[in-house]
C-alpha positions as CSV (number, residue, x, y, z in Angstrom):
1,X,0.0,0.0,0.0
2,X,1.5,3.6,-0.7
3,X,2.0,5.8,1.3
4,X,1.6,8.7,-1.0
5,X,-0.4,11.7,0.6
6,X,-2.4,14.1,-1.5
7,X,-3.5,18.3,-0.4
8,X,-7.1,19.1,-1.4
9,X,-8.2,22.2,-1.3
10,X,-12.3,23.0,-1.8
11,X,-13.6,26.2,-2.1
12,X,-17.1,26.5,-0.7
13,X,-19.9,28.9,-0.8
14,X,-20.2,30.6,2.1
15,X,-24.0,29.3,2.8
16,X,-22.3,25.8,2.8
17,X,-19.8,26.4,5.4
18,X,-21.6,24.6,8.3
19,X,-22.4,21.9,6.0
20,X,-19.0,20.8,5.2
21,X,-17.2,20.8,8.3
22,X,-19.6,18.7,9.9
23,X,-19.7,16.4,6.8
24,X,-16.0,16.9,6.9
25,X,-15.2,16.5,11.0
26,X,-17.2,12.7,10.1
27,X,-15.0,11.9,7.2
28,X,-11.9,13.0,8.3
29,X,-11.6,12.1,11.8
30,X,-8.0,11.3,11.9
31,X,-6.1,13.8,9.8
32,X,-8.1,17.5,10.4
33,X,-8.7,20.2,8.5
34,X,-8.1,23.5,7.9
35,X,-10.3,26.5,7.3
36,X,-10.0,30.0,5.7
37,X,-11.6,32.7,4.1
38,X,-10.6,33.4,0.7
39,X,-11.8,35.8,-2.2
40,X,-12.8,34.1,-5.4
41,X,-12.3,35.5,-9.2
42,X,-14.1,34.3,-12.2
43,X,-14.9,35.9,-15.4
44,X,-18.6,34.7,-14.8
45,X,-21.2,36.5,-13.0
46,X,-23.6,33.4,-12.7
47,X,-24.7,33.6,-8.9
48,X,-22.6,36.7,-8.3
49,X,-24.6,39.5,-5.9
50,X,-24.8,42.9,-7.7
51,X,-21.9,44.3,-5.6
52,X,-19.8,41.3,-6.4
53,X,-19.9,41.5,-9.7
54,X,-18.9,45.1,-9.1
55,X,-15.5,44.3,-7.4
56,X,-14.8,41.2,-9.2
57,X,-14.9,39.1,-6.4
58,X,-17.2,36.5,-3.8
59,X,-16.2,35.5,-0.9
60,X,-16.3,31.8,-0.5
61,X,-14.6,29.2,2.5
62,X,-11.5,27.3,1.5
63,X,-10.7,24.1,3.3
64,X,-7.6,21.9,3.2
65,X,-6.4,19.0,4.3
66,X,-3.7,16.1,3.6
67,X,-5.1,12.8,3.2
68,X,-3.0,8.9,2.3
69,X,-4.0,8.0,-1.2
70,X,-6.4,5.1,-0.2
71,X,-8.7,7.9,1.7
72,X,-8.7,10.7,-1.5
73,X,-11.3,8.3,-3.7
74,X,-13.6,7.5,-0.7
75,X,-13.5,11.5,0.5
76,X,-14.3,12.9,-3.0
77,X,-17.3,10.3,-3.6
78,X,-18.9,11.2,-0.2
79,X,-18.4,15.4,-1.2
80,X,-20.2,14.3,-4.4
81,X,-23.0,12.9,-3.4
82,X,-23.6,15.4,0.0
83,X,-22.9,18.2,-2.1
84,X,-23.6,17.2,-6.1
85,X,-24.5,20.6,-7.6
86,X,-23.3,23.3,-5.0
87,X,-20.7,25.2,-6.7
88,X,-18.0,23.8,-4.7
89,X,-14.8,23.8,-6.9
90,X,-11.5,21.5,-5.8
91,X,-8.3,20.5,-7.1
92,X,-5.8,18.1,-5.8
93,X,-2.0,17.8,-5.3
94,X,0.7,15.1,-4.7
95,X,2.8,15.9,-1.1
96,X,6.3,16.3,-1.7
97,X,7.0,16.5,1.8
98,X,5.2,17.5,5.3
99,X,5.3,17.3,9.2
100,X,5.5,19.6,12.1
101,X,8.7,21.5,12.8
């Protein structure tokens, strides 16, 4: 078994916030999770509030965490069907390295 880790990142509508680190604090147990506010761009307006499409920008949630390889599947099939249609974008990334200093 590998012991490759992956970083995912999701960035979350605000209105979804509660949502996902409950789903989130039941998946992922073991590991944690970060949480931050973060300012999103995109060149389309679809759900965008009249003053954010103003300043070019919506506030949305971004969460992180590191996960082994044999949990990243399992995690992204649960976020799919909690949250199938919610706007919540995501990409993933191999670990090089990590640990506490």
């Amino acid at each position: 078994m590998s012991n490759q880790q992956y970083l995912i990142t999701l960035n979350v509508p605000q209105s979804l916030e509660e949502a996902l680190v409950d789903c989130l604090l039941t998946l992922e147990s073991e590991h944690g999770f970060s949480s931050f506010p973060v300012n999103a761009h995109d060149h389309r307006n679809e759900g965008l509030s009249l003053a954010e499409q103003v300043t070019g920008r919506q506030q949305k949630m971004r969460f992180q965490m590191y996960l082994p390889a044999q949990e990243l599947e399992p995690l992204l099939a649960q976020l799919r069907a909690d949250f199938s249609g919610s706007g919540i974008n995501y990409w993933v990334l191999p670990v090089i390295e990590n640990g506490a200093i």
